[in-house]
Structures are given as C-alpha cells and as structure tokens.
C-alpha positions as a Markdown table, in Angstrom:
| # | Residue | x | y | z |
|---|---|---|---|---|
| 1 | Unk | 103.3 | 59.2 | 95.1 |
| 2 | Unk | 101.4 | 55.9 | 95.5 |
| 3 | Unk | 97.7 | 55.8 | 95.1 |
| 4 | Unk | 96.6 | 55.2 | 98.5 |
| 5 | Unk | 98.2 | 58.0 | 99.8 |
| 6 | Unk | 97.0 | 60.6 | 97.5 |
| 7 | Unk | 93.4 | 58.7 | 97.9 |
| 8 | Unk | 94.5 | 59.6 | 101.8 |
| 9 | Unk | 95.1 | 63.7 | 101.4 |
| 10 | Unk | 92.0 | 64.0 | 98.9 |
| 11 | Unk | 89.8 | 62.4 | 101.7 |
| 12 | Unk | 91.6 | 64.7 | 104.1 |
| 13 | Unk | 89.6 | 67.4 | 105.9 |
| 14 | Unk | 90.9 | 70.5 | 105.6 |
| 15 | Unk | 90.1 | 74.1 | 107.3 |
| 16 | Unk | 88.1 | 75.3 | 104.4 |
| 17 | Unk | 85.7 | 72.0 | 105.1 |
| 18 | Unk | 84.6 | 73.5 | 108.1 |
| 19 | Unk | 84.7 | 77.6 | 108.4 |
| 20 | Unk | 85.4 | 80.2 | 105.5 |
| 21 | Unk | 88.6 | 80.7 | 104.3 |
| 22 | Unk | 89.9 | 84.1 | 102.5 |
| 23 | Unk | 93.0 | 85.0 | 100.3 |
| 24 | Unk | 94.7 | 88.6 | 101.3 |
| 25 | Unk | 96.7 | 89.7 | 98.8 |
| 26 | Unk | 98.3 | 92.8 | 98.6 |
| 27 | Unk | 100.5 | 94.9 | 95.9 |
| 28 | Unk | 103.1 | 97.2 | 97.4 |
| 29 | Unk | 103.4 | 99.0 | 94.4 |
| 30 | Unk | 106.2 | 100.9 | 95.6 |
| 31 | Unk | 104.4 | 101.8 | 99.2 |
| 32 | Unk | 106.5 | 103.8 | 101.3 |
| 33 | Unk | 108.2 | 102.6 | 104.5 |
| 34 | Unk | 105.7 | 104.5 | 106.7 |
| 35 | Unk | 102.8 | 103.4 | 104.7 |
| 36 | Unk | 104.2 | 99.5 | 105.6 |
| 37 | Unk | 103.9 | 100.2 | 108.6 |
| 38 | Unk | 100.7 | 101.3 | 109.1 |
| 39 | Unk | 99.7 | 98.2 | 106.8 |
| 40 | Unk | 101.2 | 95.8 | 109.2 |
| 41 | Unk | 99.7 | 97.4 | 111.9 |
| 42 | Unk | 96.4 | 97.2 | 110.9 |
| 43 | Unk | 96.7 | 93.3 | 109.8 |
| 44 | Unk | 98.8 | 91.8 | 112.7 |
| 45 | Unk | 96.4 | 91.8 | 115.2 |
| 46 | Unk | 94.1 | 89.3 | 113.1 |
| 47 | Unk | 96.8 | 87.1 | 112.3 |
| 48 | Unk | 96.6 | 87.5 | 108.4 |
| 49 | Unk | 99.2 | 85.7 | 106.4 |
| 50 | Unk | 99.0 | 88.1 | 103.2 |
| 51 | Unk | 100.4 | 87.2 | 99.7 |
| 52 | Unk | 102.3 | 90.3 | 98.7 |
| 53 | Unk | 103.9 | 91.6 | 95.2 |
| 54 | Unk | 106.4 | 93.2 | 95.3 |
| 55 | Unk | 108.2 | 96.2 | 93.6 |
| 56 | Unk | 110.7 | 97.3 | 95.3 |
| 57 | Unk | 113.1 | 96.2 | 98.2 |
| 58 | Unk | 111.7 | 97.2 | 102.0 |
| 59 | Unk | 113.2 | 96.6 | 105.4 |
| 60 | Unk | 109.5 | 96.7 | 107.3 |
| 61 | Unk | 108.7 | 93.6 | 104.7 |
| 62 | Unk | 111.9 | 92.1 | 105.8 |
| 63 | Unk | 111.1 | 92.7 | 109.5 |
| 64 | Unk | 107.2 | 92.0 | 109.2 |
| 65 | Unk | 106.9 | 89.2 | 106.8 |
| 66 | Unk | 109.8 | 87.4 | 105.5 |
| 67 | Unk | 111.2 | 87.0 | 109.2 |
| 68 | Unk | 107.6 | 86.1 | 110.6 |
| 69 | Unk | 106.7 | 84.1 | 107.6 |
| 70 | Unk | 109.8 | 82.9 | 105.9 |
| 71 | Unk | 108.5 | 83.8 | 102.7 |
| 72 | Unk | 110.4 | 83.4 | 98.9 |
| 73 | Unk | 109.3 | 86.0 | 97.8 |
| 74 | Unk | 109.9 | 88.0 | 94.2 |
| 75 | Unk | 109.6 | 90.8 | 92.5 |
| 76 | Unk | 107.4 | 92.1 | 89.8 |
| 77 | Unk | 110.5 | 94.6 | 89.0 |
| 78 | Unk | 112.3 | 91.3 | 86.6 |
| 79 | Unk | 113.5 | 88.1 | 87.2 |
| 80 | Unk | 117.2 | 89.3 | 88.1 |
| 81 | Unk | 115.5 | 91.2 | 91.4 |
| 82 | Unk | 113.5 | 87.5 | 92.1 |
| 83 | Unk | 116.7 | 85.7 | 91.8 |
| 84 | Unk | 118.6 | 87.8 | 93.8 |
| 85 | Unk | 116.1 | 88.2 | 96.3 |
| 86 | Unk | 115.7 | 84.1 | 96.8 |
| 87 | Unk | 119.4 | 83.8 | 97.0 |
| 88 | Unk | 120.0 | 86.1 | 100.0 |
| 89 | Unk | 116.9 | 84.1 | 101.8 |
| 90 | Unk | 118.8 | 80.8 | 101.5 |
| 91 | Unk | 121.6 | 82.5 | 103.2 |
C-alpha cells in the first residue's frame, strides 16, 4: 500500500469519530433452537450486527445471520468444524 494512501484512511473519519460505537458479542454455548430465536428476536429490531462463537451447528444462525450477514464464521468445537463450516459458505 503506498504511503499516501494509508496517510488517506488514517485521516479518514470514521463512525466512532462522531457517536459511540459498541461491540455485541455473543457465545451460543450450545443454545437451543428456541432460545435463538428468542435472541434474534430481541436484537433485530435495533439492527445489531453481533459477533457470535459458536459451538454447535444451528439452522436459525444459518437463517438469521450467516444469510443476513454473510458471515465466516467457526467454531470453538476444533478447527475441523471451522474448516468445514467455511467451505460449505464458499459454495
């Protein structure tokens, strides 16, 4: 990246310059499928973009936040479930 335009993005004004900013980050720790529900019920309606970790496999993820957000996303099961996972996203 050349100098002048790195000197360009770190003069940049960003959201964060001008209102508060906050991180949502949730662990599914093997959550039910109801309980996912409920969880994206209560955050879509303020438009949160949540970092998840992830346990297990879930279709309301699949439906509520890889779809909407096209996430990679892995597991904290092992690598082989994070490999796997990213794979059938490319698809």
């Amino acid at each position: 990246m050349e100098i002048e335009i790195l000197i360009q993005k770190i003069n940049s004004e960003y959201i964060w310059d001008k209102k508060p900013v906050f991180c949502f980050t949730s662990d599914v720790d093997w959550a039910s499928e109801d309980v996912m529900k409920e969880y994206f019920k209560i955050i879509k309606p303020f438009n949160i973009k949540p970092t998840l970790f992830l346990t297990h496999h879930s279709d309301i993820i699949e439906e509520n936040y890889l779809a909407v957000f096209n996430k990679v996303v892995g597991s904290l099961q092992n690598i082989a479930s994070c490999l796997n996972m990213e794979t059938r996203l490319k698809k």
